[in-house]
ROMAR-29509 format. One record per residue (C-alpha): residue number from 1; residue in one letter; y, x, z. Coordinates in nm, 2 decimals, m for minus. Last residue first. Example, Ala and Ser with C-alpha at 12.3 -4.5 7.8 and 13.67 -1.06 7.14 Angstrom:
REM residues 2
- 2 / s / m0.11 / 1.37 / 0.71
- 1 / a / m0.45 / 1.23 / 0.78
END
This chain:
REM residues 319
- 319 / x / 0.98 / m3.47 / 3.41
- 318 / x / 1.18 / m3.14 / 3.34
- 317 / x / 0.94 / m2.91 / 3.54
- 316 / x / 0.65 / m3.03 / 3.41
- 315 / x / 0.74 / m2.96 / 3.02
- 314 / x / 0.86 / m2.57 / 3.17
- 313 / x / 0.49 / m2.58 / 3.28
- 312 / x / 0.35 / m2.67 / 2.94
- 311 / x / 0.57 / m2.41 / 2.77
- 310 / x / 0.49 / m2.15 / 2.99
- 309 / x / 0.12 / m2.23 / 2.95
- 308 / x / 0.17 / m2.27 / 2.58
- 307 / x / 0.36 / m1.87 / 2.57
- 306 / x / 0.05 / m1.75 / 2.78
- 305 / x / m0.23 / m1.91 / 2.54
- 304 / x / m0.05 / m1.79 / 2.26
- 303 / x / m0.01 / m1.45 / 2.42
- 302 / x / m0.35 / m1.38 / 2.51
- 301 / x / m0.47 / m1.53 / 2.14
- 300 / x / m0.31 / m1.23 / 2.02
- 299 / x / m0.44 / m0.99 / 2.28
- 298 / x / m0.77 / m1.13 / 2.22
- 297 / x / m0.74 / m1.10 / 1.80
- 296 / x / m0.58 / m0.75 / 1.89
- 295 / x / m0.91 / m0.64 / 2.08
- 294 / x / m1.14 / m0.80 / 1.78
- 293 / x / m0.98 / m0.54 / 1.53
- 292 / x / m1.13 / m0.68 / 1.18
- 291 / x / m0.81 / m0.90 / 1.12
- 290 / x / m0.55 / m0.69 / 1.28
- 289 / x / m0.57 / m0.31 / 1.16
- 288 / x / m0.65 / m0.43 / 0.77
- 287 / x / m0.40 / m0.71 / 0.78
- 286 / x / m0.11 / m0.55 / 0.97
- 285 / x / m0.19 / m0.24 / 0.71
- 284 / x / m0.17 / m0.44 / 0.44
- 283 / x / 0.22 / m0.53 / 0.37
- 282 / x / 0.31 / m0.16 / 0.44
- 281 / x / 0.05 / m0.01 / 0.30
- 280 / x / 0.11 / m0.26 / m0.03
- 279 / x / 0.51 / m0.18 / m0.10
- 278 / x / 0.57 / 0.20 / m0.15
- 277 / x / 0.31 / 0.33 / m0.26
- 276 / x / 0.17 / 0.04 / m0.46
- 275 / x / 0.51 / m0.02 / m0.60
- 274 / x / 0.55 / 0.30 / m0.70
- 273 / x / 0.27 / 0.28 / m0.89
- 272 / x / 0.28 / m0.07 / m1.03
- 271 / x / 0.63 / 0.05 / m1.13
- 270 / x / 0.59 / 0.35 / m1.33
- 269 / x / 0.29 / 0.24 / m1.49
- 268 / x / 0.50 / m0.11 / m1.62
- 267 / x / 0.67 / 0.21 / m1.77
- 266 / x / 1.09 / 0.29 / m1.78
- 265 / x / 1.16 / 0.56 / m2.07
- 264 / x / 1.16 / 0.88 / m2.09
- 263 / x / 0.88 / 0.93 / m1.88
- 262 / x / 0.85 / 1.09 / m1.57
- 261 / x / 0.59 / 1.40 / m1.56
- 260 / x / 0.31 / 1.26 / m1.34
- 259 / x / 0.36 / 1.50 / m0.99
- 258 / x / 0.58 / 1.24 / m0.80
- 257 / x / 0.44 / 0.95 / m0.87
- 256 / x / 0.05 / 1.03 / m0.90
- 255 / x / 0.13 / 1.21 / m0.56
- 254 / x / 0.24 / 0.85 / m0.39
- 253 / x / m0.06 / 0.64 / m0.59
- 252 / x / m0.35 / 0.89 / m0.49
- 251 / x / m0.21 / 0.93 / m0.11
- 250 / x / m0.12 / 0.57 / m0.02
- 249 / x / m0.43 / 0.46 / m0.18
- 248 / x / m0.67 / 0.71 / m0.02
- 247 / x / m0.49 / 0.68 / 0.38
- 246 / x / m0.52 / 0.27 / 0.34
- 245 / x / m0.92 / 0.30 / 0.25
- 244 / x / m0.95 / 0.59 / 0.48
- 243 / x / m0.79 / 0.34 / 0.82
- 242 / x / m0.98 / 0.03 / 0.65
- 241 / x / m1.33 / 0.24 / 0.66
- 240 / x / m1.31 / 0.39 / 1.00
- 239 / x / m1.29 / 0.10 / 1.28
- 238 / x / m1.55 / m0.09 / 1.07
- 237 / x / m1.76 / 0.22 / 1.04
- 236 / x / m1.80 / 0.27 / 1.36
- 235 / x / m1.89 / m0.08 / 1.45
- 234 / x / m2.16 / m0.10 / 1.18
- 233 / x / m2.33 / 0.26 / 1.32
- 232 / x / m2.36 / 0.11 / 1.68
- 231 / x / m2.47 / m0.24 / 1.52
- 230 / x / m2.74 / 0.00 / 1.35
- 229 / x / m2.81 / 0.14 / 1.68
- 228 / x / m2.97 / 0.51 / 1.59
- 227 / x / m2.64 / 0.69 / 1.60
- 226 / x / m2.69 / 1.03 / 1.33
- 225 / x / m2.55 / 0.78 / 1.06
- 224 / x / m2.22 / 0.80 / 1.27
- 223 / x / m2.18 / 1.12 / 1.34
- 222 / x / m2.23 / 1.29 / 0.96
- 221 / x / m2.01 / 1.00 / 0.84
- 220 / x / m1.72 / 1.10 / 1.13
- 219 / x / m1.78 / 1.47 / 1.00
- 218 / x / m1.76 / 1.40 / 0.67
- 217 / x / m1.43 / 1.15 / 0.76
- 216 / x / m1.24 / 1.49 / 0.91
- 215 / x / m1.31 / 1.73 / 0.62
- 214 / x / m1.11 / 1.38 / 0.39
- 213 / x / m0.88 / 1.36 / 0.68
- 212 / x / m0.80 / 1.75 / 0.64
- 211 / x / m0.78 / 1.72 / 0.29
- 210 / x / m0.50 / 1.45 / 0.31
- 209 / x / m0.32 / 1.68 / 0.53
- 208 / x / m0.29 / 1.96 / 0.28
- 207 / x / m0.24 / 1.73 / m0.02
- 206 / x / 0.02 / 1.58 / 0.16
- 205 / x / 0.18 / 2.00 / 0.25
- 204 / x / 0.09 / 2.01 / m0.12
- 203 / x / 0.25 / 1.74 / m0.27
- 202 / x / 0.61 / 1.84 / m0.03
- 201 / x / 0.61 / 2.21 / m0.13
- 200 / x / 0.61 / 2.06 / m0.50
- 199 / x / 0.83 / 1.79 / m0.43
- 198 / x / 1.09 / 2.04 / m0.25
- 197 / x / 1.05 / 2.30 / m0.52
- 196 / x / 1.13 / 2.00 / m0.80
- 195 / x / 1.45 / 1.94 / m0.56
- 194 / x / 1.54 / 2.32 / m0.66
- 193 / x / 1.48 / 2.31 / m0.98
- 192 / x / 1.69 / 2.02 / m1.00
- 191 / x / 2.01 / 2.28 / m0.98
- 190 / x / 2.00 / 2.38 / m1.33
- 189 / x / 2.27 / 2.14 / m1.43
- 188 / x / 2.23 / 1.77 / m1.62
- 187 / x / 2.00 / 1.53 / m1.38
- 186 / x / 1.94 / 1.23 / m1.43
- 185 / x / 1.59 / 1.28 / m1.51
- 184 / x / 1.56 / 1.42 / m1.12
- 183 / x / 1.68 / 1.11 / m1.03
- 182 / x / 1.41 / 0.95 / m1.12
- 181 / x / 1.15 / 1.16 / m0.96
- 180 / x / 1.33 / 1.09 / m0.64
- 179 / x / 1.31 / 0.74 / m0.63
- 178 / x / 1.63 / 0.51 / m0.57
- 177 / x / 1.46 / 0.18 / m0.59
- 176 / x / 1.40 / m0.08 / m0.87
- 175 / x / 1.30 / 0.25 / m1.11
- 174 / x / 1.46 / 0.37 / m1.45
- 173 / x / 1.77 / 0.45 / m1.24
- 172 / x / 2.08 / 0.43 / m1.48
- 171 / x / 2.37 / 0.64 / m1.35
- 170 / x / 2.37 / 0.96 / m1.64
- 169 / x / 2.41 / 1.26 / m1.63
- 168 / x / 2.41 / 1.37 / m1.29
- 167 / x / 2.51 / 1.67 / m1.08
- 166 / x / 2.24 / 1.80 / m0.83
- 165 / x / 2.31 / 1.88 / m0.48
- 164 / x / 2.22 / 1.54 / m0.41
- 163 / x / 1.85 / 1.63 / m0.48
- 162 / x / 1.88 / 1.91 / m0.28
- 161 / x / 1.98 / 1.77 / 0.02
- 160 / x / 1.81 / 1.44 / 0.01
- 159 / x / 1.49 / 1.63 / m0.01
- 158 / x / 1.53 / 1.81 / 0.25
- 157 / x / 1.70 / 1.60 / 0.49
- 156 / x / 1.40 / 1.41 / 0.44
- 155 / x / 1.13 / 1.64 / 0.46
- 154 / x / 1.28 / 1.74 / 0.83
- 153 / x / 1.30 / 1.38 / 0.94
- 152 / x / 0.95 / 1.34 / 0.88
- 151 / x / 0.84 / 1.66 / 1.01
- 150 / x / 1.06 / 1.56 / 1.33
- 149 / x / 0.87 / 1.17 / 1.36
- 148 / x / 0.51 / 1.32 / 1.29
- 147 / x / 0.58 / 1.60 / 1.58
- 146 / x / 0.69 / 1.31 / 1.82
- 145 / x / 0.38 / 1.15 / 1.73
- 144 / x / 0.18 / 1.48 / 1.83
- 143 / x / 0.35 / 1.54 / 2.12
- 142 / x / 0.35 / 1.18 / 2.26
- 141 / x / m0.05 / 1.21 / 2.22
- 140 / x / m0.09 / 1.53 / 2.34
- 139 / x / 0.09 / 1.45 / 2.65
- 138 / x / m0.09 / 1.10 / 2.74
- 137 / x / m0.40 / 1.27 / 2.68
- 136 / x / m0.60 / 1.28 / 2.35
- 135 / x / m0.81 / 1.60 / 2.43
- 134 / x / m0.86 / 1.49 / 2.79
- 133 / x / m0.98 / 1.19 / 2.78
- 132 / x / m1.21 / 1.24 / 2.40
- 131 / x / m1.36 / 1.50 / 2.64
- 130 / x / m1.69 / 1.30 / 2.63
- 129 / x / m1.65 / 1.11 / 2.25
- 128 / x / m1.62 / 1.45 / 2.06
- 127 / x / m1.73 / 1.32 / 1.72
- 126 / x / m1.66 / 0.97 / 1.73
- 125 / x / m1.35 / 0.94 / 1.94
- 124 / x / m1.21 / 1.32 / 1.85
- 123 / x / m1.27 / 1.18 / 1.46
- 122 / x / m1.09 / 0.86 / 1.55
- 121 / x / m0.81 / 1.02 / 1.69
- 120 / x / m0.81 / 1.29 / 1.37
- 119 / x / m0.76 / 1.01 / 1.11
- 118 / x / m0.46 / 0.85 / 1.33
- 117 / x / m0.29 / 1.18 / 1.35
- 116 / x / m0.33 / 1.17 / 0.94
- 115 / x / m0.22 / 0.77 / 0.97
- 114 / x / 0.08 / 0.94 / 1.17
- 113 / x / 0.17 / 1.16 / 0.92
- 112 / x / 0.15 / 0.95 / 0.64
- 111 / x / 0.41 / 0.71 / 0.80
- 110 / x / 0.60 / 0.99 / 0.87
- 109 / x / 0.63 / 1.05 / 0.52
- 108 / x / 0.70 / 0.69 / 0.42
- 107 / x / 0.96 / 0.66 / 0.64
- 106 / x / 1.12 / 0.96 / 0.59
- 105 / x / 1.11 / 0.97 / 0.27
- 104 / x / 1.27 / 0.61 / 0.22
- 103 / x / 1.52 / 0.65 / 0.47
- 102 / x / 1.66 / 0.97 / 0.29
- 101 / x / 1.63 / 0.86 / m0.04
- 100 / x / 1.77 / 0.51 / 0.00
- 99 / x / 2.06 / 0.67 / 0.25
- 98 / x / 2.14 / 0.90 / m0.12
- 97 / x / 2.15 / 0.56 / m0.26
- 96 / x / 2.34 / 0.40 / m0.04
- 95 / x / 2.63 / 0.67 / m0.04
- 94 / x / 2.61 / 0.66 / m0.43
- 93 / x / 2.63 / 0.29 / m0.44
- 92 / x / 2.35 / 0.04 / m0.56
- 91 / x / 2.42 / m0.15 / m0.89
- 90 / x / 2.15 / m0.42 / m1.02
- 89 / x / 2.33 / m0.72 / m0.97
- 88 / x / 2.20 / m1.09 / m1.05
- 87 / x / 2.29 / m1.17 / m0.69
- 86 / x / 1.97 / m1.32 / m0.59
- 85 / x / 1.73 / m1.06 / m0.76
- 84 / x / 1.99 / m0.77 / m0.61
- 83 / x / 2.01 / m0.90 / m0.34
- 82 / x / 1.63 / m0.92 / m0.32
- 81 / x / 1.58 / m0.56 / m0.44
- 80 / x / 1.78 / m0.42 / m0.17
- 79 / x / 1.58 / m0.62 / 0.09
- 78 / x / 1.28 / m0.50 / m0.04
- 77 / x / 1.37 / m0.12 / m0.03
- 76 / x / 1.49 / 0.04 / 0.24
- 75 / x / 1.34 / m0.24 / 0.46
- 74 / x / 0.94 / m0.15 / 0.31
- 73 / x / 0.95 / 0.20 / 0.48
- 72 / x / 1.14 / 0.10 / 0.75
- 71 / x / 0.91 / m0.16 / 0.89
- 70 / x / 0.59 / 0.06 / 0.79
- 69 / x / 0.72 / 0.36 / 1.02
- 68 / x / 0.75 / 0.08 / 1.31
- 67 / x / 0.38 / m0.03 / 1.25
- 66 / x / 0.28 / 0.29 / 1.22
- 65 / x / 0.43 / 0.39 / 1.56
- 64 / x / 0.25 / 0.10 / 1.72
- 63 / x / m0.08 / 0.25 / 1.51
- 62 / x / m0.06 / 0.55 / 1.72
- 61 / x / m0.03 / 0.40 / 2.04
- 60 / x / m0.29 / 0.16 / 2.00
- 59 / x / m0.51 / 0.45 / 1.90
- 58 / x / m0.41 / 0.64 / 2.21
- 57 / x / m0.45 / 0.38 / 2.42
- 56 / x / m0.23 / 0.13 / 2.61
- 55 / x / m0.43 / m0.17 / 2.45
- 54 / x / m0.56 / m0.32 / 2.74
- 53 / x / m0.17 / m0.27 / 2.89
- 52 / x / m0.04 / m0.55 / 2.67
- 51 / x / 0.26 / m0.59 / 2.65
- 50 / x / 0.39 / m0.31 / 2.41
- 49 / x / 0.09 / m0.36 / 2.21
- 48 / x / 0.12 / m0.72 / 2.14
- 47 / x / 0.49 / m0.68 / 2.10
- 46 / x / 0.42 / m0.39 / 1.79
- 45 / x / 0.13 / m0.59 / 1.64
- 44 / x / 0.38 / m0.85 / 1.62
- 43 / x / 0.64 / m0.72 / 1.48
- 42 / x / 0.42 / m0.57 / 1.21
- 41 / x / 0.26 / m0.87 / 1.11
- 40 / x / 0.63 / m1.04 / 1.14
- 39 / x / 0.77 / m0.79 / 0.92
- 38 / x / 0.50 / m0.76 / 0.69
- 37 / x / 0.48 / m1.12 / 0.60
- 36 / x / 0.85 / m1.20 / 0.57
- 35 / x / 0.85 / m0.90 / 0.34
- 34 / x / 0.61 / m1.01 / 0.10
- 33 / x / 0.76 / m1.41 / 0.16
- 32 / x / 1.09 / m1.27 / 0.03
- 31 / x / 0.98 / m1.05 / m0.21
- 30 / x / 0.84 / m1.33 / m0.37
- 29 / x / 1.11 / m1.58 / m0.35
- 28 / x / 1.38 / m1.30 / m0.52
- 27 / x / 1.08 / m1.26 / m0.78
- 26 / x / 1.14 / m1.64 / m0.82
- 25 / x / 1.48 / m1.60 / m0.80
- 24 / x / 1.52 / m1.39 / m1.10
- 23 / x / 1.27 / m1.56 / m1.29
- 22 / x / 1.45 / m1.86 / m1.30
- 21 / x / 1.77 / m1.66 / m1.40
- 20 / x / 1.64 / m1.40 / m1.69
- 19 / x / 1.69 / m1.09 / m1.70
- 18 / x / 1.44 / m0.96 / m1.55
- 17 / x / 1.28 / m0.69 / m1.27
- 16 / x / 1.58 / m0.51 / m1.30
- 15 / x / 1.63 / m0.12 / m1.29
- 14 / x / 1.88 / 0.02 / m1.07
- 13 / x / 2.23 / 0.09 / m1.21
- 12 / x / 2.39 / 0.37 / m1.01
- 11 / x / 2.76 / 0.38 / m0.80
- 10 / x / 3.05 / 0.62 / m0.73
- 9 / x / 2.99 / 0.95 / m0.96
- 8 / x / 3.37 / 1.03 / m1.03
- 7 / x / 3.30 / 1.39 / m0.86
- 6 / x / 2.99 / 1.44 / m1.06
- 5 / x / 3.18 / 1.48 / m1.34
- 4 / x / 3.12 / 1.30 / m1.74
- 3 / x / 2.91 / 1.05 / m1.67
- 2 / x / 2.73 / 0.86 / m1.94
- 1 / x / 2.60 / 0.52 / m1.91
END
């Protein structure tokens, strides 16, 4: 679909899983139980830190900010593509579009940022573990997230900026989201060279942190194998290996995206990878920082026993 002026630009067609009706609700069914399953893993890790004050630390405060970067990440999109799915309707308006771009960005960059602030807890814990205190303070620690939360707000007014400067050719998003890289095909004037200096600056200011956790992990490795215990070594790595796992397959799928030239036509590629950067880290980090964390399996079981003791009592009362 052609446009001929910007100004009469109203709405874009997002791509469609299918076409056809059964398998329209079922993707609409499978989105739905995906994002049922992040929400309330993220929800909960969220309440179970909030309440409980063993797990006021800086770690715990970090990944309660991840959990609440994760539930807007996957919100801008999922929802969108279950209406969608249900509704047999693939438009998205301009104004929620360019809010698409903007949430998503931010979202998923400050959910970078704080797995990199993340990275550099566990290499003060490891590596520095005596003024591990007073390095990761109450200060430091609101500093630094609120520092994640302004560079990802910054990125995104960026990015939306310039890529909404641009005047489009064409409506038809070869992706199931609003995605930048899209767009940028869209586009019919000059002014994408700009929002192609945003994704640039953008790869390697990632690029820039994801080094820093790689030099960050040598040292954490270097630590660890130098601890004698070998269940000392073992619980090290546990609380290590999930949090690198997350930060290399959020990286390596999220710069693939935006630095792979975009195709001229809509790839399966395309959407594994974008899925995978912007779906899975959200859906596996209450997984990966739940099931092998034994402190938020006691908090956990902390409040089931609590909320059955309530109930028990409230039982008692009434007879």
């Amino acid at each position: 679909m052609k446009m001929s002026n910007e100004s009469i630009m109203t709405e874009f067609l997002l791509l469609g899983f299918s076409d056809n009706r059964e398998l329209q609700i079922l993707y609409f069914v499978a989105f739905l139980v995906i994002y049922l399953e992040a929400l309330i893993g993220n929800l909960l890790i969220f309440i179970l830190i909030v309440f409980n004050h063993h797990l006021h630390t800086p770690m715990y405060f970090y990944l309660m900010n991840l959990s609440i970067a994760d539930i807007g990440s996957f919100s801008v999109t999922i929802p969108k593509v279950m209406e969608n799915s249900l509704m047999d309707n693939r438009l998205i308006s301009y104004s929620g579009c360019a809010a698409q771009v903007f949430l998503l960005v931010f979202f998923v960059g400050l959910d970078f940022y704080i797995l990199t602030v993340m990275g550099y807890d566990r290499y003060v814990a490891i590596c520095d573990p005596l003024h591990y205190d007073t390095v990761m303070n109450k200060g430091v620690c609101i500093q630094m997230a609120a520092g994640a939360w302004i560079i990802g707000f910054l990125n995104a007014a960026l990015h939306t900026g310039s890529i909404f400067a641009i005047t489009f050719c064409s409506n038809v998003v070869d992706q199931f989201f609003c995605e930048i890289p899209q767009l940028i095909k869209l586009s019919c004037s000059d002014l994408y060279l700009i929002e192609v200096g945003a994704v640039i600056f953008s790869v390697c200011l990632f690029s820039g942190f994801f080094v820093f956790i790689i030099v960050s992990y040598v040292q954490i490795f270097r630590a660890v194998l130098r601890i004698p215990s070998v269940k000392g070594r073992q619980k090290a790595f546990s609380t290590c290996l999930p949090h690198l796992i997350v930060i290399s397959l959020f990286t390596c799928t999220g710069i693939f995206a935006y630095v792979k030239p975009p195709s001229s036509s809509p790839s399966d590629l395309d959407l594994v990878v974008s899925m995978v950067y912007s779906v899975v880290p959200p859906v596996m980090n209450p997984i990966i920082y739940s099931m092998r964390n034994k402190e938020i399996k006691a908090a956990l079981w902390k409040l089931i026993s609590e909320c059955f003791s309530s109930n028990n009592k409230l039982s008692l009362l009434h007879l």
